[in-house]
C-alpha positions in Angstrom: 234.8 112.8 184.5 233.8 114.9 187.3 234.3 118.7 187.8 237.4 117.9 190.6 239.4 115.4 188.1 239.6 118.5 185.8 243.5 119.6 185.6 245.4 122.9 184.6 244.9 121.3 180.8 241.4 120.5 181.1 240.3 123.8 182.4 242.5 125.9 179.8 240.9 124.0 177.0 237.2 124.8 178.0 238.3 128.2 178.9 239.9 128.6 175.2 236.9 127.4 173.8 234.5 129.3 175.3 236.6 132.3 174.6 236.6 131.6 170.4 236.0 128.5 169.7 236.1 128.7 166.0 239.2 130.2 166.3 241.0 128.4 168.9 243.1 125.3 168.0 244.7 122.2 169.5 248.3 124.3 168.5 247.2 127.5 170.0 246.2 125.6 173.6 249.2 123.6 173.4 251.5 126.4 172.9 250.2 128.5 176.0 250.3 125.3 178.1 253.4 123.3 176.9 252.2 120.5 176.3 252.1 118.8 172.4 249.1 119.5 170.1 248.2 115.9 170.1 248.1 116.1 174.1 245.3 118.7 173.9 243.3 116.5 171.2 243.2 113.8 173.1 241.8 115.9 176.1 239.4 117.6 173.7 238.0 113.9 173.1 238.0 112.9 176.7 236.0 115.9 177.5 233.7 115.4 174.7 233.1 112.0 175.5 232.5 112.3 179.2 229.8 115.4 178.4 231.8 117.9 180.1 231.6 119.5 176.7 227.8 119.0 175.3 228.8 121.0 171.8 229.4 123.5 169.7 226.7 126.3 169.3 226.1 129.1 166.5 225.8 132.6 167.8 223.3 133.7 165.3 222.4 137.6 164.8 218.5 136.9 164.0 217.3 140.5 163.4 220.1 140.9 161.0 219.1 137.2 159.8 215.4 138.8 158.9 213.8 138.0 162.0 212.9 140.8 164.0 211.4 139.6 166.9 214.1 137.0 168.8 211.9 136.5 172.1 212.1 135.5 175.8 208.9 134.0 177.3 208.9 133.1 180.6 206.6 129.9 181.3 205.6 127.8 184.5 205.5 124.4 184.4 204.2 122.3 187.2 207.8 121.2 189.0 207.0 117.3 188.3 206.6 118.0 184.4 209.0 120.7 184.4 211.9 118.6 182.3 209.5 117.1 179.9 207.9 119.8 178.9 211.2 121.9 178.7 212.1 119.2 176.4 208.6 119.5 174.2 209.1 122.9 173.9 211.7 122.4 171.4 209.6 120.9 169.0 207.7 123.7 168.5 208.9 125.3 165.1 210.6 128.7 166.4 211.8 127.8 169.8 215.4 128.0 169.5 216.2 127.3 173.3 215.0 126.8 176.2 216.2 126.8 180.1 215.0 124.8 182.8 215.1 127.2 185.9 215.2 125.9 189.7 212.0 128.0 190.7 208.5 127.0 191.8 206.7 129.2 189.0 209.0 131.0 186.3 210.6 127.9 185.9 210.9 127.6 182.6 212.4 130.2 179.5 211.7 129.5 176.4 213.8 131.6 173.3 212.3 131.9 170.3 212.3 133.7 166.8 209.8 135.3 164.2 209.2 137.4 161.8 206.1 138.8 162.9 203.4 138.9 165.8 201.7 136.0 164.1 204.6 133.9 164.9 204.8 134.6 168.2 201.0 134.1 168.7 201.5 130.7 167.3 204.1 130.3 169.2 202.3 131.0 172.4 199.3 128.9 171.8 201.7 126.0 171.2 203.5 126.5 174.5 200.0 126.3 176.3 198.8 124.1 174.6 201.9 121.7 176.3 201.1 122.3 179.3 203.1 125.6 179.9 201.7 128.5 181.4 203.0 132.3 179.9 203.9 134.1 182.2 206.2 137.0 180.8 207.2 138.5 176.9 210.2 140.2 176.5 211.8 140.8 173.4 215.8 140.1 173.4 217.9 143.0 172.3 221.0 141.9 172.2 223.1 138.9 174.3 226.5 139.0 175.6 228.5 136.0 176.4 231.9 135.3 178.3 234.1 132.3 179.0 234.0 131.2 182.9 237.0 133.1 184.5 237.3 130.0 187.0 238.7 127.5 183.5 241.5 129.9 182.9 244.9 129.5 183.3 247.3 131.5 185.6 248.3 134.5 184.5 245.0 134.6 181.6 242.8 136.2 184.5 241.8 140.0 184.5 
């Protein structure tokens, strides 16, 4: 399923999910787009299946979770290893995500999590020791997130 052989429906839902997912049900989508609950399941499960949608992800609050330093470092990877090593970078205990960026160096941004500045030397020595050079530390305050404003149905945009 490609990003043109998205409809109305298909949009709406993603929006609606990336609004709340938790919150947002088959019945809620299907009563803002007329269509029956079972309509919008089924379009869930298309989407799901053709990775359109990849998941569902926590929004965890670390520093109120007990761990006070939730951190971005910004590594380089040689572009040829770039994906590999993104990928190897979630192994190491305290990553908790990490981006693949289309740059020649800062190419790769790694999130992680600990409870002290031993943590994120380990941390650090691990990434290196990939293959990943450090290029930047900066300790995430806080992250804001919206749903895509393009997904949304007529009459839902600001």
């Amino acid at each position: 399923m490609a990003g043109s052989d998205l409809d109305d429906l298909d949009r709406y839902i993603i929006y609606a999910l990336q609004g709340d997912a938790r919150r947002t049900s088959a019945s809620d989508v299907a009563e803002r787009m007329d269509v029956s609950a079972s309509t919008v399941r089924k379009r869930l499960q298309k989407l799901e299946e053709s990775g359109v949608i990849r998941g569902y992800h926590l929004d965890v609050d670390y520093e109120r979770a007990g761990f006070q330093l939730h951190t971005l470092i910004v590594c380089t990877a040689p572009v040829p290893d770039r994906e590999e090593l993104a990928w190897r970078a979630l192994d190491v205990e305290g990553v908790v995500a990490v981006r693949e960026v289309m740059t020649g160096s800062e190419n790769v941004h790694v999130e992680v999590v600990g409870v002290d500045g031993d943590d994120l030397s380990r941390i650090g020595r691990e990434l290196d020791a990939l293959g990943l050079a450090i290029e930047d530390e900066d300790i995430i305050r806080n992250e804001y997130v919206s749903a895509y404003e393009g997904f949304a149905a007529d009459g839902d945009r600001d």
